[in-house]
N, CA, C and O atoms as a Maestro MAE file, in Angstrom:
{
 s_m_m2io_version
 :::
 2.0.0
}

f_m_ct {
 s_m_title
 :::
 protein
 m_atom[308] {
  # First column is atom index #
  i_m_mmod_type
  r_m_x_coord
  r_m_y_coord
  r_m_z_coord
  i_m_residue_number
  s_m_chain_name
  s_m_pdb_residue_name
  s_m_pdb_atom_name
  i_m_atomic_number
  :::
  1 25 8.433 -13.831 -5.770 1 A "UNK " " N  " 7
  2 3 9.470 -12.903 -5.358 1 A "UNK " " CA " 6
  3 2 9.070 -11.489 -5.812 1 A "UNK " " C  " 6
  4 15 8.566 -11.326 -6.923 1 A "UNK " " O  " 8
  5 25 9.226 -10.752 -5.206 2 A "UNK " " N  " 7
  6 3 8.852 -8.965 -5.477 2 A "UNK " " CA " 6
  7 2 10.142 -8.690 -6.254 2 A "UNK " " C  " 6
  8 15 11.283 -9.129 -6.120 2 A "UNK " " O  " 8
  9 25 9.616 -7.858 -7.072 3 A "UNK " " N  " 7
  10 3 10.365 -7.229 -8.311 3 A "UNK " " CA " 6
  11 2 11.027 -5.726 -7.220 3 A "UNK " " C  " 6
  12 15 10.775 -5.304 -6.092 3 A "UNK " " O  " 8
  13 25 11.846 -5.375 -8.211 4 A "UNK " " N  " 7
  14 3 12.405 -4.045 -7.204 4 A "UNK " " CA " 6
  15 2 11.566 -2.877 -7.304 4 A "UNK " " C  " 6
  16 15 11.718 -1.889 -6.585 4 A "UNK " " O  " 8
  17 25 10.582 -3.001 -8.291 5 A "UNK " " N  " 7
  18 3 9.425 -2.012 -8.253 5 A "UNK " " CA " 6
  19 2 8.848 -1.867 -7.272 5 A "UNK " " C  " 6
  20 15 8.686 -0.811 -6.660 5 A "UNK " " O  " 8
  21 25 8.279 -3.439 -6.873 6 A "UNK " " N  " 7
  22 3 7.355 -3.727 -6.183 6 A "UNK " " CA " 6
  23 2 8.009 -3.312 -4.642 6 A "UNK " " C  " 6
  24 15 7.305 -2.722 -3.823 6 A "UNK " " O  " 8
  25 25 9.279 -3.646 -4.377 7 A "UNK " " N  " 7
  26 3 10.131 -3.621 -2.799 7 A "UNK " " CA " 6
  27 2 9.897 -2.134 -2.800 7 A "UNK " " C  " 6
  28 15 9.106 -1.779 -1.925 7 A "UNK " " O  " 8
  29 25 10.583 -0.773 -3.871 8 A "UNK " " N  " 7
  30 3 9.842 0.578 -3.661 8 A "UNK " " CA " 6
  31 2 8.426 1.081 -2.991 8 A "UNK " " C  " 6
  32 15 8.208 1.813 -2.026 8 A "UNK " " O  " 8
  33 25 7.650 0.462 -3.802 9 A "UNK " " N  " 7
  34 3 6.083 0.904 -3.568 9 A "UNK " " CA " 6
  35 2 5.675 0.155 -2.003 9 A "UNK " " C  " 6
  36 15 4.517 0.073 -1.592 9 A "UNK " " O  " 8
  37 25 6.563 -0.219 -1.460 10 A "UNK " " N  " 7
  38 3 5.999 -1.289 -0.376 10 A "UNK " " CA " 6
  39 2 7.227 -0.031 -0.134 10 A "UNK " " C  " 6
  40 15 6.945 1.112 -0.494 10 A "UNK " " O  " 8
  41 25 8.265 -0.253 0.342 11 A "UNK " " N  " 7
  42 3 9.487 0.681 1.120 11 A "UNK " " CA " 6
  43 2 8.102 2.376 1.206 11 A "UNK " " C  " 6
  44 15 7.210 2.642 2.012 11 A "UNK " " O  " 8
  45 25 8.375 2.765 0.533 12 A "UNK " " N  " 7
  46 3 7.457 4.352 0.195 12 A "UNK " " CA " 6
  47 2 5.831 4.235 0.694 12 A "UNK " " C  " 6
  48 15 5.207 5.254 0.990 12 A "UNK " " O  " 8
  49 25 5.291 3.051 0.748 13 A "UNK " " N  " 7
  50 3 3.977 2.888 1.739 13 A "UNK " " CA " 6
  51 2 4.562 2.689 3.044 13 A "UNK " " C  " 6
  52 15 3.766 2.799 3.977 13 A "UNK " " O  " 8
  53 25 5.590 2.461 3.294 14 A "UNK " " N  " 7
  54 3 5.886 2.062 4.765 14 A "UNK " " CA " 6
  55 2 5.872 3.539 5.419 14 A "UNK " " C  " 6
  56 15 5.104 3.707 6.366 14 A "UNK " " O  " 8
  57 25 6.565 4.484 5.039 15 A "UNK " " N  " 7
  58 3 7.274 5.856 5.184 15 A "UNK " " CA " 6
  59 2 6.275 7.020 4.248 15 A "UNK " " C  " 6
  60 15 6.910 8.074 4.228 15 A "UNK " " O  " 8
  61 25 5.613 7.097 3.865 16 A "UNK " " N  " 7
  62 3 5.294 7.979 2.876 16 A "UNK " " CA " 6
  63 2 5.058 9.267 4.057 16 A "UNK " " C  " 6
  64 15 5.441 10.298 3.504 16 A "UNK " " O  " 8
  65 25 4.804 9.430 4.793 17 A "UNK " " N  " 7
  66 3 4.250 10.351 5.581 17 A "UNK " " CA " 6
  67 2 5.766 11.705 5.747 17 A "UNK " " C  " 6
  68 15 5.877 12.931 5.771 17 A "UNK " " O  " 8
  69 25 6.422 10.817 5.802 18 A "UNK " " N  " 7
  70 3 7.714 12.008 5.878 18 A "UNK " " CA " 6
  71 2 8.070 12.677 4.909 18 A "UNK " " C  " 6
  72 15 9.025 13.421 5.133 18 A "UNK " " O  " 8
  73 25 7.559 12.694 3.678 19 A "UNK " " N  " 7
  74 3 7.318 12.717 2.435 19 A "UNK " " CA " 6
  75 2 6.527 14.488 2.125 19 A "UNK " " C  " 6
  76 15 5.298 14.503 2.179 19 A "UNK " " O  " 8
  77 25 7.352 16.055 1.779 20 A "UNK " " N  " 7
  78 3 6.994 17.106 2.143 20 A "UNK " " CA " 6
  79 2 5.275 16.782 1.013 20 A "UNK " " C  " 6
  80 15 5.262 15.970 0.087 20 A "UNK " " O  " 8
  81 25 4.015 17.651 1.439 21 A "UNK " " N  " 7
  82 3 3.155 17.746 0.956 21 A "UNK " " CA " 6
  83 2 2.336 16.081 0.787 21 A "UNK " " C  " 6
  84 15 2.758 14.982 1.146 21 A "UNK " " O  " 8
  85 25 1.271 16.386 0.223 22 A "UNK " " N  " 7
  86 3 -0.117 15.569 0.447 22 A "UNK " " CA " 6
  87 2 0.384 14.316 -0.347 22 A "UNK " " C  " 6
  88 15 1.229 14.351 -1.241 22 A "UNK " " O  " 8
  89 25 -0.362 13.037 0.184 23 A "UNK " " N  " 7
  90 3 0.692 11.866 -0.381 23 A "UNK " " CA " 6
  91 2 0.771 11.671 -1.692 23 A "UNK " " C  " 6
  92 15 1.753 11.204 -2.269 23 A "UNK " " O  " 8
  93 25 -0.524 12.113 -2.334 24 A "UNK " " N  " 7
  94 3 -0.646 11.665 -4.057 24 A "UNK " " CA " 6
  95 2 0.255 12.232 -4.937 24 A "UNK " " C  " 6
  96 15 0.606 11.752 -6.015 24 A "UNK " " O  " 8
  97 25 0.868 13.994 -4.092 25 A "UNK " " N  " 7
  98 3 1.730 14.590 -4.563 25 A "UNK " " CA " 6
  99 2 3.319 13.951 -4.307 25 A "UNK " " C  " 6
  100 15 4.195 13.883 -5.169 25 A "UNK " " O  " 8
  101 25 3.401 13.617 -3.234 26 A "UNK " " N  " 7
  102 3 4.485 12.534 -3.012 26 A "UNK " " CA " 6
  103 2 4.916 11.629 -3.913 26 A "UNK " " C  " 6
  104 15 5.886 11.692 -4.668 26 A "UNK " " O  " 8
  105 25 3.772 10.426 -3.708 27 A "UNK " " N  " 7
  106 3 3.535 9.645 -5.067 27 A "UNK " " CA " 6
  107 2 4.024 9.565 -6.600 27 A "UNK " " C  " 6
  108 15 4.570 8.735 -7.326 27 A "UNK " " O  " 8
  109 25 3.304 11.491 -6.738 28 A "UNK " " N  " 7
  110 3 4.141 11.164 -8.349 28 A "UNK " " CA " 6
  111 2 5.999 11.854 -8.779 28 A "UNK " " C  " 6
  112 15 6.937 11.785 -9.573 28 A "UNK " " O  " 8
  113 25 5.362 12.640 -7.215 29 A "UNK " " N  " 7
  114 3 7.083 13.461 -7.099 29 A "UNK " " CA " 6
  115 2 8.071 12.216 -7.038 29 A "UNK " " C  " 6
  116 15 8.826 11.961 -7.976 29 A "UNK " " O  " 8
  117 25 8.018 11.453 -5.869 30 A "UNK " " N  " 7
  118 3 9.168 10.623 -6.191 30 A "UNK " " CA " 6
  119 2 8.973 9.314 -6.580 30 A "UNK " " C  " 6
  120 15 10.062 8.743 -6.510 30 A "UNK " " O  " 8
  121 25 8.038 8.509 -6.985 31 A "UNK " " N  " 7
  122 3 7.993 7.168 -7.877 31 A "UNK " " CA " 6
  123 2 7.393 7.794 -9.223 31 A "UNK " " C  " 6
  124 15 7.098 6.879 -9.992 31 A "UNK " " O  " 8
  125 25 7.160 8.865 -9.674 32 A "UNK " " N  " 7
  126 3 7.045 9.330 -10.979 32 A "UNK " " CA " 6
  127 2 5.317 8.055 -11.582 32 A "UNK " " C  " 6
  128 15 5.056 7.497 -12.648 32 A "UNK " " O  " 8
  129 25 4.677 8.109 -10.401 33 A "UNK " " N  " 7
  130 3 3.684 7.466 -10.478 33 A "UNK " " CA " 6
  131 2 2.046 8.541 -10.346 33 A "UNK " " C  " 6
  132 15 1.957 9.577 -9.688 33 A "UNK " " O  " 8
  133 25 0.813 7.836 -11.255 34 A "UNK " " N  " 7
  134 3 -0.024 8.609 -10.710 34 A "UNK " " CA " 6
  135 2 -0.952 7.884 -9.683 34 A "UNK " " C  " 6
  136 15 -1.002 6.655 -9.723 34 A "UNK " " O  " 8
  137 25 -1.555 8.449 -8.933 35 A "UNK " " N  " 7
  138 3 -1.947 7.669 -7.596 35 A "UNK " " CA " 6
  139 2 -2.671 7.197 -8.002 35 A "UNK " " C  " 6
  140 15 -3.380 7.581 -7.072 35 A "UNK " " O  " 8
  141 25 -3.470 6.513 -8.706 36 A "UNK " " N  " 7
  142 3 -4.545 5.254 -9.354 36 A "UNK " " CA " 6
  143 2 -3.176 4.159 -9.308 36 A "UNK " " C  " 6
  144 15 -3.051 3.271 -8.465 36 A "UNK " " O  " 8
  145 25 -2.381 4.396 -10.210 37 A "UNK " " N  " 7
  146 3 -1.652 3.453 -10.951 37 A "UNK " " CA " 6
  147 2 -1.076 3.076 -9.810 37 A "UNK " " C  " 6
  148 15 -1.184 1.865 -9.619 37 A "UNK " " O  " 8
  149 25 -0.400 3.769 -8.826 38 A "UNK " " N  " 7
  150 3 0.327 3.231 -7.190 38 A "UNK " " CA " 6
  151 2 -0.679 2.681 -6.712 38 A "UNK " " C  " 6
  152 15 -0.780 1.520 -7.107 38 A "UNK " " O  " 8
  153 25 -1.684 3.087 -5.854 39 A "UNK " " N  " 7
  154 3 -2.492 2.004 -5.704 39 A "UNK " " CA " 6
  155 2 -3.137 0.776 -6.189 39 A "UNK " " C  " 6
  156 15 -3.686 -0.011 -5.418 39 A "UNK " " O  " 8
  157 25 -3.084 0.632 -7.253 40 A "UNK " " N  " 7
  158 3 -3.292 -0.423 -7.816 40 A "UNK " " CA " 6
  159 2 -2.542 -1.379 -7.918 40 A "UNK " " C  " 6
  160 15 -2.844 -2.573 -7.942 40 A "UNK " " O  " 8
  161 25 -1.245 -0.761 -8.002 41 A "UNK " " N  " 7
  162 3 0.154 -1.684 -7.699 41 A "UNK " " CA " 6
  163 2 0.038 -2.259 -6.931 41 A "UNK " " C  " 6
  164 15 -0.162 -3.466 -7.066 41 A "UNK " " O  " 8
  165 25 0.143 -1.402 -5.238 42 A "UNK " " N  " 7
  166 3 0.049 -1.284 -3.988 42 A "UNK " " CA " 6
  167 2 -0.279 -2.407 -3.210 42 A "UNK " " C  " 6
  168 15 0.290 -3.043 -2.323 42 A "UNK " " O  " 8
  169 25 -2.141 -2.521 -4.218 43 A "UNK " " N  " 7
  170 3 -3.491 -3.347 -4.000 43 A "UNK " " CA " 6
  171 2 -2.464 -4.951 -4.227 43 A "UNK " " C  " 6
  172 15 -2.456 -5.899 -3.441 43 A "UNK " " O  " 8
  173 25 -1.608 -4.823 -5.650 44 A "UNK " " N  " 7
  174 3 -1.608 -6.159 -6.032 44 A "UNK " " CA " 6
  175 2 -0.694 -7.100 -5.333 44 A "UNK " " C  " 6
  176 15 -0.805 -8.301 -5.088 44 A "UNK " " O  " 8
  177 25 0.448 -6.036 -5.020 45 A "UNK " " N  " 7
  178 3 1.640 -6.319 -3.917 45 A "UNK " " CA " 6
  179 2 1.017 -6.757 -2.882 45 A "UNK " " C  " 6
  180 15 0.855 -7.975 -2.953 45 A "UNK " " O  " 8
  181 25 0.547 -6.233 -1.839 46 A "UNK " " N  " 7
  182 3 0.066 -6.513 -0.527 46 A "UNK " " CA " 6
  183 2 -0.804 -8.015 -0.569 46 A "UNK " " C  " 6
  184 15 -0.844 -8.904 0.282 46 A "UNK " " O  " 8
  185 25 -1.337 -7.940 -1.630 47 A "UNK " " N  " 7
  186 3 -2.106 -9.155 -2.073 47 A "UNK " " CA " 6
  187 2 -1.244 -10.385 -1.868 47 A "UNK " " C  " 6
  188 15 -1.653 -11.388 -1.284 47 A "UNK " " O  " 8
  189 25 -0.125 -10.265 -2.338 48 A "UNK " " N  " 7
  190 3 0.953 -11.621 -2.231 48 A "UNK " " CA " 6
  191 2 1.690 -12.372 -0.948 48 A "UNK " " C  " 6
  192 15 1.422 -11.762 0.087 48 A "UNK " " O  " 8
  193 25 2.302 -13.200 -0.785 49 A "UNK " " N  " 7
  194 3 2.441 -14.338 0.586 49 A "UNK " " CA " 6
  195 2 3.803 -12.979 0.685 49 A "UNK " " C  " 6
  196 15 4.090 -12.282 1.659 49 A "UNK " " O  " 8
  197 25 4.418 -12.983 -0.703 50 A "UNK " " N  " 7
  198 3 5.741 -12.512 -0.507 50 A "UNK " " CA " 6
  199 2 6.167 -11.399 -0.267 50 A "UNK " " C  " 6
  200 15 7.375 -11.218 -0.114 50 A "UNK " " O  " 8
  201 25 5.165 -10.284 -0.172 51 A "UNK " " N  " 7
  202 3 4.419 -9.199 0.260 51 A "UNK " " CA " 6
  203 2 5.305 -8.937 1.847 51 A "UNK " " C  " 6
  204 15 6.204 -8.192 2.237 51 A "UNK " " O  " 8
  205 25 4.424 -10.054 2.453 52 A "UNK " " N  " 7
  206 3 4.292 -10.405 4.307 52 A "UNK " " CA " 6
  207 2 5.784 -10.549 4.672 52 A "UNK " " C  " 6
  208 15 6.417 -10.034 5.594 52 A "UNK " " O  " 8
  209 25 6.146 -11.338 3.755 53 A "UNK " " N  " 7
  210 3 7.781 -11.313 4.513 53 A "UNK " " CA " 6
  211 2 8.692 -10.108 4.455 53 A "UNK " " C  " 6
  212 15 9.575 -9.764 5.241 53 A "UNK " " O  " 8
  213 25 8.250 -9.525 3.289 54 A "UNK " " N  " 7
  214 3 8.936 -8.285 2.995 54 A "UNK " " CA " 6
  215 2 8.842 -7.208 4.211 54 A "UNK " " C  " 6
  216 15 9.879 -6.921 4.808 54 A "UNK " " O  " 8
  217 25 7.958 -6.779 4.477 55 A "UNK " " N  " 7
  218 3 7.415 -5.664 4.642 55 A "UNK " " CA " 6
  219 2 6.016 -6.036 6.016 55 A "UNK " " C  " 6
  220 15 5.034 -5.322 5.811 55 A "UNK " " O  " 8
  221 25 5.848 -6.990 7.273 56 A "UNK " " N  " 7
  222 3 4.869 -7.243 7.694 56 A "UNK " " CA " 6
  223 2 3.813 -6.483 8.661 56 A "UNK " " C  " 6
  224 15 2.763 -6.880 9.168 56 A "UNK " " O  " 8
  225 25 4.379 -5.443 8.713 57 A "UNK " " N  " 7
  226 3 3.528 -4.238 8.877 57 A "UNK " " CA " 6
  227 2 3.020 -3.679 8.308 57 A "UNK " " C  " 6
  228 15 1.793 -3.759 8.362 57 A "UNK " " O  " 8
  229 25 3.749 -2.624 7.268 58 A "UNK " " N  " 7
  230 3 3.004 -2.366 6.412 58 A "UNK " " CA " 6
  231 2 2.035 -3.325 5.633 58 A "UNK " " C  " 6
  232 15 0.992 -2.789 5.258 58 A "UNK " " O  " 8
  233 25 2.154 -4.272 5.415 59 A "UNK " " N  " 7
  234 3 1.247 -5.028 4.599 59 A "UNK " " CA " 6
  235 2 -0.269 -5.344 5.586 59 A "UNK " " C  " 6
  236 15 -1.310 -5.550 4.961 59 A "UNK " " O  " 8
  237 25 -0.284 -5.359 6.910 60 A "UNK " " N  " 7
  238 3 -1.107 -5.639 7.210 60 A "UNK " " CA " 6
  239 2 -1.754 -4.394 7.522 60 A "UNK " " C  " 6
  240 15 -2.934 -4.144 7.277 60 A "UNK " " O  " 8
  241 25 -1.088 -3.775 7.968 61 A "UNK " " N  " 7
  242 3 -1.839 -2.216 8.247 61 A "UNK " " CA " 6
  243 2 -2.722 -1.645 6.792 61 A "UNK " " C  " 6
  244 15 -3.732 -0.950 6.900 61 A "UNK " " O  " 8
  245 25 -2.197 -2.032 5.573 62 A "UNK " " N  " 7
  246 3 -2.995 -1.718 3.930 62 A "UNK " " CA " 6
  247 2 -3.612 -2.549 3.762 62 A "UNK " " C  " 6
  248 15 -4.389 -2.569 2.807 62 A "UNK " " O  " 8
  249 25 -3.483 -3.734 4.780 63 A "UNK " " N  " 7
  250 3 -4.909 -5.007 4.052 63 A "UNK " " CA " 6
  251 2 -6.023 -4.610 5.060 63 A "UNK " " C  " 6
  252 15 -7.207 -4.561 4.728 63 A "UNK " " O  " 8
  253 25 -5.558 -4.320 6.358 64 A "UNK " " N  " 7
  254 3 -6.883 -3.868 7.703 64 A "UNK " " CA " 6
  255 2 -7.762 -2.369 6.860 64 A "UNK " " C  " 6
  256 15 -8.940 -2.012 6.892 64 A "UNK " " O  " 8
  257 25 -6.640 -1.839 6.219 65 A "UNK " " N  " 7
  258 3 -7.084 -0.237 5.462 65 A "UNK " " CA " 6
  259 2 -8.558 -0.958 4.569 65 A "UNK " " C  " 6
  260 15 -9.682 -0.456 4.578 65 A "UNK " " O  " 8
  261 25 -8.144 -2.258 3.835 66 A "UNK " " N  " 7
  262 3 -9.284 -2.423 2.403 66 A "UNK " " CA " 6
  263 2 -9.839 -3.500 3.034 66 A "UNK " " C  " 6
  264 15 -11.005 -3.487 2.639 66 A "UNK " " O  " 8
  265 25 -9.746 -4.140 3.550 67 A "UNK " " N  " 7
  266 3 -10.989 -5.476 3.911 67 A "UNK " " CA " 6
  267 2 -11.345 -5.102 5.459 67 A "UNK " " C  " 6
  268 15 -10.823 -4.783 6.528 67 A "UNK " " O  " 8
  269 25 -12.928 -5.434 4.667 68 A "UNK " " N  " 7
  270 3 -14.265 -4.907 5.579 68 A "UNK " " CA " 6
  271 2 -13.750 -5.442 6.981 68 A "UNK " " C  " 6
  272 15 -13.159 -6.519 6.892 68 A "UNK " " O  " 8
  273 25 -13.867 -4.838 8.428 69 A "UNK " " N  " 7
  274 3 -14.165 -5.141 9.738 69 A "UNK " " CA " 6
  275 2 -15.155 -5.703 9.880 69 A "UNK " " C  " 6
  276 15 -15.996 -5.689 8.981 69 A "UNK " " O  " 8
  277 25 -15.403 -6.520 11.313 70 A "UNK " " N  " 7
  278 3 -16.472 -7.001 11.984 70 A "UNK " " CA " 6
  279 2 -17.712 -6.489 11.608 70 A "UNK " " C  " 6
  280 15 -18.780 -6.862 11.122 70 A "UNK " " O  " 8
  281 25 -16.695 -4.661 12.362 71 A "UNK " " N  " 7
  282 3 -18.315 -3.725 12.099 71 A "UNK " " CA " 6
  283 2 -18.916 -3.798 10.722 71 A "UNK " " C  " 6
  284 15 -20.113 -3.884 10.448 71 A "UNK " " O  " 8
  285 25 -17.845 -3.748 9.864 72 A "UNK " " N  " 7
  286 3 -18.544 -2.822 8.259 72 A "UNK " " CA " 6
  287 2 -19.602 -4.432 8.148 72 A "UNK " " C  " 6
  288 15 -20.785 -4.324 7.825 72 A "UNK " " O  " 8
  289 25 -19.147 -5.476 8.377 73 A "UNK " " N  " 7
  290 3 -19.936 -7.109 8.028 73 A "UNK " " CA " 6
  291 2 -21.288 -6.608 8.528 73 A "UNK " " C  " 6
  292 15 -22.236 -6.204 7.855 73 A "UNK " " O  " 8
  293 25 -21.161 -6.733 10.008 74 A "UNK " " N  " 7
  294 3 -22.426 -6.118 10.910 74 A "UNK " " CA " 6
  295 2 -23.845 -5.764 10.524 74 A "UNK " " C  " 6
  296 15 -24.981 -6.230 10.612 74 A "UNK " " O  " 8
  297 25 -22.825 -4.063 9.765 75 A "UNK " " N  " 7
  298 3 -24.106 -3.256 9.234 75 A "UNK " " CA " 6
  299 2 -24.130 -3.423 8.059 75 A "UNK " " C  " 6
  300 15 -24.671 -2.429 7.576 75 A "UNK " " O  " 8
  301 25 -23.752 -4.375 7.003 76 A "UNK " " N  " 7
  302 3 -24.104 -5.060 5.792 76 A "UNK " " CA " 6
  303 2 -25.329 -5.878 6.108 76 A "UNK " " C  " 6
  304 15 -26.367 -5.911 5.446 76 A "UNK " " O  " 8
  305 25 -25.009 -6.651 7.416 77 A "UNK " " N  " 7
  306 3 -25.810 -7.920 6.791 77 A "UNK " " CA " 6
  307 2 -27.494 -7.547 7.392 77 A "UNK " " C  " 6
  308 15 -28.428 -8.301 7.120 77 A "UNK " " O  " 8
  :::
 }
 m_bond[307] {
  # First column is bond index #
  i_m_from
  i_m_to
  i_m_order
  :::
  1 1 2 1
  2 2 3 1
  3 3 4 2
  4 3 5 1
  5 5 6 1
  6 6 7 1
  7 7 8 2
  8 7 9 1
  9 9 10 1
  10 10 11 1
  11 11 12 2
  12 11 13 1
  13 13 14 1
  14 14 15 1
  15 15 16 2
  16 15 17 1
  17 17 18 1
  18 18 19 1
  19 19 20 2
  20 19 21 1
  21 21 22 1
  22 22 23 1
  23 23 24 2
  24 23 25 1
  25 25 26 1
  26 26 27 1
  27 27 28 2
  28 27 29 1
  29 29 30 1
  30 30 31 1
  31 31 32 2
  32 31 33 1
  33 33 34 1
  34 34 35 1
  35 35 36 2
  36 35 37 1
  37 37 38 1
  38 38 39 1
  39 39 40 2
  40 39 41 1
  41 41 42 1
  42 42 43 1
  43 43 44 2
  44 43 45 1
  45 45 46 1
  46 46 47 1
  47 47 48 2
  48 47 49 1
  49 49 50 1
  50 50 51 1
  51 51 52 2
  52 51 53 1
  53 53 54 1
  54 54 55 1
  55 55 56 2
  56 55 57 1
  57 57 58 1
  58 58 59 1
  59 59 60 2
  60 59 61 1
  61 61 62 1
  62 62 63 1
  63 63 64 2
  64 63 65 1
  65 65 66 1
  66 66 67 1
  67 67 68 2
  68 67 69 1
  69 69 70 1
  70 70 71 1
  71 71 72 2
  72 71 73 1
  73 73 74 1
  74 74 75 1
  75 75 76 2
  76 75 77 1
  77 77 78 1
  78 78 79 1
  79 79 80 2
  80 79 81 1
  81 81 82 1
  82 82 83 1
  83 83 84 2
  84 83 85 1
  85 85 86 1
  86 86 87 1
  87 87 88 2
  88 87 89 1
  89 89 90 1
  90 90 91 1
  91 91 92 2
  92 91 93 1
  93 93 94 1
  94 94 95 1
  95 95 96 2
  96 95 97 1
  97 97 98 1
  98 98 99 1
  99 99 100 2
  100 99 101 1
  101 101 102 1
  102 102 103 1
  103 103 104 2
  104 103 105 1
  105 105 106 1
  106 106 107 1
  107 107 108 2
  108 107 109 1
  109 109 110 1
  110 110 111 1
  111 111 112 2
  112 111 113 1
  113 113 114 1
  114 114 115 1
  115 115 116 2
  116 115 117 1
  117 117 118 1
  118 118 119 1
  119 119 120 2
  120 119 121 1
  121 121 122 1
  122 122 123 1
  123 123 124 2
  124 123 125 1
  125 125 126 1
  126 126 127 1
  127 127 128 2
  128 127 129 1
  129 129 130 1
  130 130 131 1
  131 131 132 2
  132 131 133 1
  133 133 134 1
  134 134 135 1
  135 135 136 2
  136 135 137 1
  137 137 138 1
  138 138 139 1
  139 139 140 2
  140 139 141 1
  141 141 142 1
  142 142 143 1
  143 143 144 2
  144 143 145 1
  145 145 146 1
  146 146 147 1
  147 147 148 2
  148 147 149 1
  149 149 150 1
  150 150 151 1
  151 151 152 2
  152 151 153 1
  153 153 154 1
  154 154 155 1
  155 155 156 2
  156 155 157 1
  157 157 158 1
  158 158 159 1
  159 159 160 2
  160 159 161 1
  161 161 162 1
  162 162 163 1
  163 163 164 2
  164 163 165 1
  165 165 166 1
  166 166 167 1
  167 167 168 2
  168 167 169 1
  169 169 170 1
  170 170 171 1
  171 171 172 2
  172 171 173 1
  173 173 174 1
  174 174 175 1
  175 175 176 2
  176 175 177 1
  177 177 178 1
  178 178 179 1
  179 179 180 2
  180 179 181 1
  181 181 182 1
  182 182 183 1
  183 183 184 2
  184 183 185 1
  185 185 186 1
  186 186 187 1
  187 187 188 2
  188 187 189 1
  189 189 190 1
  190 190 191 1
  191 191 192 2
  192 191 193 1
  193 193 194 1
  194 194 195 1
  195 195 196 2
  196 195 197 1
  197 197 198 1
  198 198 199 1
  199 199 200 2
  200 199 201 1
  201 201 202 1
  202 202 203 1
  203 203 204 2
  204 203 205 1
  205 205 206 1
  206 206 207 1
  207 207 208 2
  208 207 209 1
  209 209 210 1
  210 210 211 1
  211 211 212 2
  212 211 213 1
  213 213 214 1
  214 214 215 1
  215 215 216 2
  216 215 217 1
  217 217 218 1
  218 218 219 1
  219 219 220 2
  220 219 221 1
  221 221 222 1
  222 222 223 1
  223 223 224 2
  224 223 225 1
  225 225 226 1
  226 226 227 1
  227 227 228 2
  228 227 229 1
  229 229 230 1
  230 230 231 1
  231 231 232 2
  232 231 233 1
  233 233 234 1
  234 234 235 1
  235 235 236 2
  236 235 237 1
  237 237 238 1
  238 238 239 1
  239 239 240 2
  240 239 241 1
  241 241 242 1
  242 242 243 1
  243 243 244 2
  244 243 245 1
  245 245 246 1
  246 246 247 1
  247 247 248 2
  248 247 249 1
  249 249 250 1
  250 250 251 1
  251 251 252 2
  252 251 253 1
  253 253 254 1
  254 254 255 1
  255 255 256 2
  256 255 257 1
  257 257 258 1
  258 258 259 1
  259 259 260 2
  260 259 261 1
  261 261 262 1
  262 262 263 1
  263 263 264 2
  264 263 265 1
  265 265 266 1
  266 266 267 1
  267 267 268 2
  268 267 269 1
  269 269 270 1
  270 270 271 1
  271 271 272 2
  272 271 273 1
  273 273 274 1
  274 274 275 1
  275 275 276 2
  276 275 277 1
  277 277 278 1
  278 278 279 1
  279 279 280 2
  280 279 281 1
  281 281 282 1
  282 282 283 1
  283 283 284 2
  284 283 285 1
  285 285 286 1
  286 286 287 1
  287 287 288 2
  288 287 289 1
  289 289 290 1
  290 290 291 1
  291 291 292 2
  292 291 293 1
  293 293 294 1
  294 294 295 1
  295 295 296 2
  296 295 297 1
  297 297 298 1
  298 298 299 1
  299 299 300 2
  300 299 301 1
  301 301 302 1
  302 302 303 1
  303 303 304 2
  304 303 305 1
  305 305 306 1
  306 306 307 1
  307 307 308 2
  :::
 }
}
């Protein structure tokens, strides 16, 4: 189950864009967070089953953001 921290940082990744000035400044303006520490959150939330039900857009749109595409595989291998 997501903590009410966690439902914020997922609510505020959904929307951050409406948010006046650059997001990291966002970030610490209104979750009083520094952008390492939100993302890392972010990272761990999205990570979870309980994540998906919450929130199933955003969550997939921040997991397509960090795990490699077809392409990035491609020109690895």
């Amino acid at each position: 189950m997501l903590s009410h921290g966690d439902r914020i940082i997922l609510e505020f990744e959904s929307r951050w864009w409406l948010e006046p000035g650059p997001k990291d400044q966002a970030i610490e303006f209104t979750l009083g967070l520094s952008a390492d520490l939100y993302y890392e959150r972010l990272l761990d939330i999205v990570s979870g089953a309980e994540a998906v039900l919450a929130d199933p857009i955003t969550v997939h749109r921040v997991r397509a953001m960090i795990e490699p595409g077809p392409s990035a595989e491609a020109a690895v291998s």
